[in-house]
N, C-alpha and C positions, 0 to 999 in steps of 0.2 A: 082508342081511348084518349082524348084530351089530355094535357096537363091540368090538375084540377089545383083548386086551391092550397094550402098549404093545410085548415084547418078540415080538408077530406085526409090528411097523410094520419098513418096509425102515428100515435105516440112513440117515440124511443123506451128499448130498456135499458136498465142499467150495463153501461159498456157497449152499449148501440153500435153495431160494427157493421149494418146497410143504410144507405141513401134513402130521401125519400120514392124516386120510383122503384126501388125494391122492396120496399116496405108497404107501399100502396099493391104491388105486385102481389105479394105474400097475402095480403087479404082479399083482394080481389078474388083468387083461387080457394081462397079459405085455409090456408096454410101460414099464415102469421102467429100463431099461439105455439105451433108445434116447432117453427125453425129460427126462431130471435134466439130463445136461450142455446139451442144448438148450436146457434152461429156464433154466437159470444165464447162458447169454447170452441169450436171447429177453429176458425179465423183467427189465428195469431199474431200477433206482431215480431213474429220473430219466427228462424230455422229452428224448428226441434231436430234432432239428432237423427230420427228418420228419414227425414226431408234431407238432412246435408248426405246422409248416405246413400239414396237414392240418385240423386242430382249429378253427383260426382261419378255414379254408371254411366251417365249418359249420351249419346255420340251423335243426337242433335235437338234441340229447343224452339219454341217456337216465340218470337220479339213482337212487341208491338210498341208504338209511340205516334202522338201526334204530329204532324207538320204545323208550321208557321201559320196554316189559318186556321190552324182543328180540325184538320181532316186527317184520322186515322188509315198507319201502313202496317201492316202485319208482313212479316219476314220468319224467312229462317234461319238458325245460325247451324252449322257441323263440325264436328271434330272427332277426336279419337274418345275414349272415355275419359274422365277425368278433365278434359277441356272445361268443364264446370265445374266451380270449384267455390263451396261455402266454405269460407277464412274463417267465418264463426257465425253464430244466429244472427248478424245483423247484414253482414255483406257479403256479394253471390259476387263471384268471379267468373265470366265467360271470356275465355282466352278465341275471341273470334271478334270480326267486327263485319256488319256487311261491307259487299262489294261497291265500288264505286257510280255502278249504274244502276245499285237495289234504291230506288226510290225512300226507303225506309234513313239511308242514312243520313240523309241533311235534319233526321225530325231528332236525332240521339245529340243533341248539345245537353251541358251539364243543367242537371233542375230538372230538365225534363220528366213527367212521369212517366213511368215505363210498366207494361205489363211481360210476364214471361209465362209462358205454360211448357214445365220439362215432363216428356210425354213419353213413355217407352211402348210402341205400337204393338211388339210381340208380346209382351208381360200382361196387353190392359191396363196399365198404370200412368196414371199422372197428377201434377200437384201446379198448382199456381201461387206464383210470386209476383206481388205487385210493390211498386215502391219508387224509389227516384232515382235517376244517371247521377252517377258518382264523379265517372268518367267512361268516355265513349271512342279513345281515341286507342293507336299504337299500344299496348301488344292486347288490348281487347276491350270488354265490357264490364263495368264496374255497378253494380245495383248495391245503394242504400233499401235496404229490406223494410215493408212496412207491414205487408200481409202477406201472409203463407198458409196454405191451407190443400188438401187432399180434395179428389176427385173421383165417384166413382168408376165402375170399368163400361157403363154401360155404353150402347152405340162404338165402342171402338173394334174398328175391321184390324184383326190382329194381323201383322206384317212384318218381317223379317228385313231388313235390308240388307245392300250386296258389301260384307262384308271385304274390305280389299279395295272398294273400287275409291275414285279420288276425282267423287264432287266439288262442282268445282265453287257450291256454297259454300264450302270449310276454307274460311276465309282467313285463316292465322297462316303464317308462309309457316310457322314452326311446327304443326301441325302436320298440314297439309301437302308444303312443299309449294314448289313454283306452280301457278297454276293460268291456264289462260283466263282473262276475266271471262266473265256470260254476254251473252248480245242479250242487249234487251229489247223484245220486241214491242213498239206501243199498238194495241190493237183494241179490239171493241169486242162486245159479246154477240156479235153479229158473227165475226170470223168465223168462217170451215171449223176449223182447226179447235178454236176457242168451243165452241156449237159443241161439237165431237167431246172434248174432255167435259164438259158440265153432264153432257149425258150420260159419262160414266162413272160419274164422278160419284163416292158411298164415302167421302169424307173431304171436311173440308173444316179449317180457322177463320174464327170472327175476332175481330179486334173491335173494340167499344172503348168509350170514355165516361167520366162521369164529373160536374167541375161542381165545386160546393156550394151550395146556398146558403145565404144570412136568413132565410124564415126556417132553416133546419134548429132544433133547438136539439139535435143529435150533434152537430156542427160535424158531420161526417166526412173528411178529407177529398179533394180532387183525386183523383184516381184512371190508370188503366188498364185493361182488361184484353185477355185473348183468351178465346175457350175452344174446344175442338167441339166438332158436328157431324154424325153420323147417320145414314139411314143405307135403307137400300137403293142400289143404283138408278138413278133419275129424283131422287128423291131434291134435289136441287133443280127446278125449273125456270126455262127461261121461255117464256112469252109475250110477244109485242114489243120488246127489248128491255123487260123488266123480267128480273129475279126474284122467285116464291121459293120459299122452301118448310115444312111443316116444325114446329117446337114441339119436341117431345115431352113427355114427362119427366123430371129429375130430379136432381135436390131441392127440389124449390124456394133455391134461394134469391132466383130470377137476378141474378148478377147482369149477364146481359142483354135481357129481356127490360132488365129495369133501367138501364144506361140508356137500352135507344127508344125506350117511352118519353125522358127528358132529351134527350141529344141522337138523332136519327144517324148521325154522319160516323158511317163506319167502315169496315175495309174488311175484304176477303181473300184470303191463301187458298186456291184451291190447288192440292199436287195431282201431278201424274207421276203413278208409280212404275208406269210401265219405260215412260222417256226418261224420266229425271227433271221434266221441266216443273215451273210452277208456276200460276195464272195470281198476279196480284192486284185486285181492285179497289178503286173507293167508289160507294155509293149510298144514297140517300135512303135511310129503312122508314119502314110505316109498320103498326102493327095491326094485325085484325084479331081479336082478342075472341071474336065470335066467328070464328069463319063459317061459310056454308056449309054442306057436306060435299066432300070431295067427292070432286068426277071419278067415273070408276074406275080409270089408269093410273089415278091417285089412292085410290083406295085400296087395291092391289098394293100399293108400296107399304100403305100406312096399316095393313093388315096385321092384327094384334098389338099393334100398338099405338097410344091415346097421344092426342095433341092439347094441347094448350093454346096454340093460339100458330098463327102465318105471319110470315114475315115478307113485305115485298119490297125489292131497293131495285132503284133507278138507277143506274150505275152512272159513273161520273169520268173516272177514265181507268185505263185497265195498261199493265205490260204483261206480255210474255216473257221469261226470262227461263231459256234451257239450259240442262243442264248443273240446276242449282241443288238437284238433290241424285242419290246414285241410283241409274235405273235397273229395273229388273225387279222390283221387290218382291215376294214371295208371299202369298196367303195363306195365310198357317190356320186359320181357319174362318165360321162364319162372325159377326159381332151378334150382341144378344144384350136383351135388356132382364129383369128378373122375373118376365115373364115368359117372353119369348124370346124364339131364336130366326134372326133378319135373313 
């Protein structure tokens, strides 16, 4: 789908809290009447009380921010619990900062917009906080809060991680302790290795952006975004050296579905749970809003559950970085959406 005019985008409502391609999103699908006033409550500008107590469980996050030419890096950060830490409804403390070769840290200067998704994979649970670098230096990360908001449990493959072990992504010495840095390896989605974890890959984070327009009469803020992405394994395809992967049903609030309708250039964290590594790329997305009907190896994955639309990105350049998360993780059981189970 094109960028269309300004006077195809639906009207704002009162306290308008999506962009215009979320909002062209939302009726495209027919789901604009039922999820503005939703999102006007869901979408806060601020930590409620649940969200600072959740947060402060948690023993790792997932970062995203642009670089110097608007190409988004999505990262991880890890610590003990409590390494994150809401001071109050407006500012998120993460006592972590990346490592020196995660590509992600040259993009964290102050102003920056920052997305955060705090994720707990064994519970199902997670929420997103997006807002501005406070500060990104020494003894960690500083988020000015702008939106905060819950997530439901669907698509996530529930996962335990190796309690004990000492990732060497838990980037605070105070934390974590002396730690060797990660080699980062730069590689391509050709790789063996790279090839091997996409095929097994049943979860994986998008980072998006979104920069404001003067024909919005919403005047809806620059913003970034990281969301988590589930199906069953293979459901991330690569062929010809391009990346498909199916959008599923969900809140329909088309957060980052509506980012790379306006702005394609985004960045993917795929982990392996089994090494500890994690594949970080940036590439150029396209959307097919009407895809064909899935080959039947695809149809097999997508069994019982409904798409919305394909996503296909070009990738642009990719690291492998081992070691940045603890391996072994544990599957606690399968993921499942409110219909089915994956």
């Amino acid at each position: 789908m094109p960028w269309p005019e300004a006077a195809d985008v639906p009207s704002p409502v009162d306290g308008e809290v999506f962009h215009p391609g979320e909002r062209l999103l939302q009726a495209h699908f027919g789901a604009r009447a039922r999820v503005a006033e939703n999102g006007v409550r869901a979408i806060q500008p601020a930590l409620a009380p649940p969200h600072q107590a959740f947060l402060q469980t948690l023993r790792y996050v997932l970062l995203a921010a642009s670089d110097a030419q608007g190409w988004p890096w999505a990262s991880a950060l890890l610590g003990q619990a409590g390494f994150v830490d809401a001071r109050d409804a407006s500012t998120l403390h993460i006592r972590a900062r990346p490592c020196e070769d995660d590509p992600l840290l040259p993009a964290l200067v102050p102003g920056a917009a920052v997305g955060v998704l705090g994720i707990d994979l064994a519970a199902r649970r997670r929420i997103r906080v997006n807002g501005r670098l406070a500060h990104g230096g020494p003894p960690g990360t500083v988020l000015a809060v702008a939106q905060a908001y819950n997530n439901c449990p669907q698509y996530i493959w529930p996962r335990a991680d190796g309690v004990g072990a000492s990732p060497r992504g838990a980037a605070s010495p105070s934390l974590a302790g002396p730690a060797e840095p990660p080699a980062a390896i730069a590689t391509s989605v050709e790789d063996p290795a790279v090839r091997a974890l996409l095929a097994r890959a049943d979860t994986f984070f998008i980072a998006s952006s979104y920069q404001a327009r003067d024909d919005d009469p919403a005047r809806v803020a620059s913003g970034m975004d990281v969301s988590h992405r589930g199906g069953r394994p293979g459901f991330l395809n690569l062929a010809h050296g391009r990346l498909s992967w199916p959008e599923y049903t969900g809140n329909a609030y088309f957060n980052t579905l509506g980012n790379l309708l306006v702005d394609g250039r985004c960045a993917l964290l795929v982990p392996d749970f089994e090494t500890g590594a994690v594949l970080q790329l940036q590439g150029l997305a396209t959307l097919d809003l009407s895809p064909p009907p899935a080959a039947p190896a695809q149809a097999g994955l997508d069994e019982g559950l409904r798409r919305n639309a394909v996503v296909h990105l070009a990738p642009r350049q990719a690291v492998l970085r081992p070691g940045v998360l603890p391996p072994d993780w544990l599957l606690l059981d399968r993921a499942s959406t409110r219909d089915t189970t994956l």
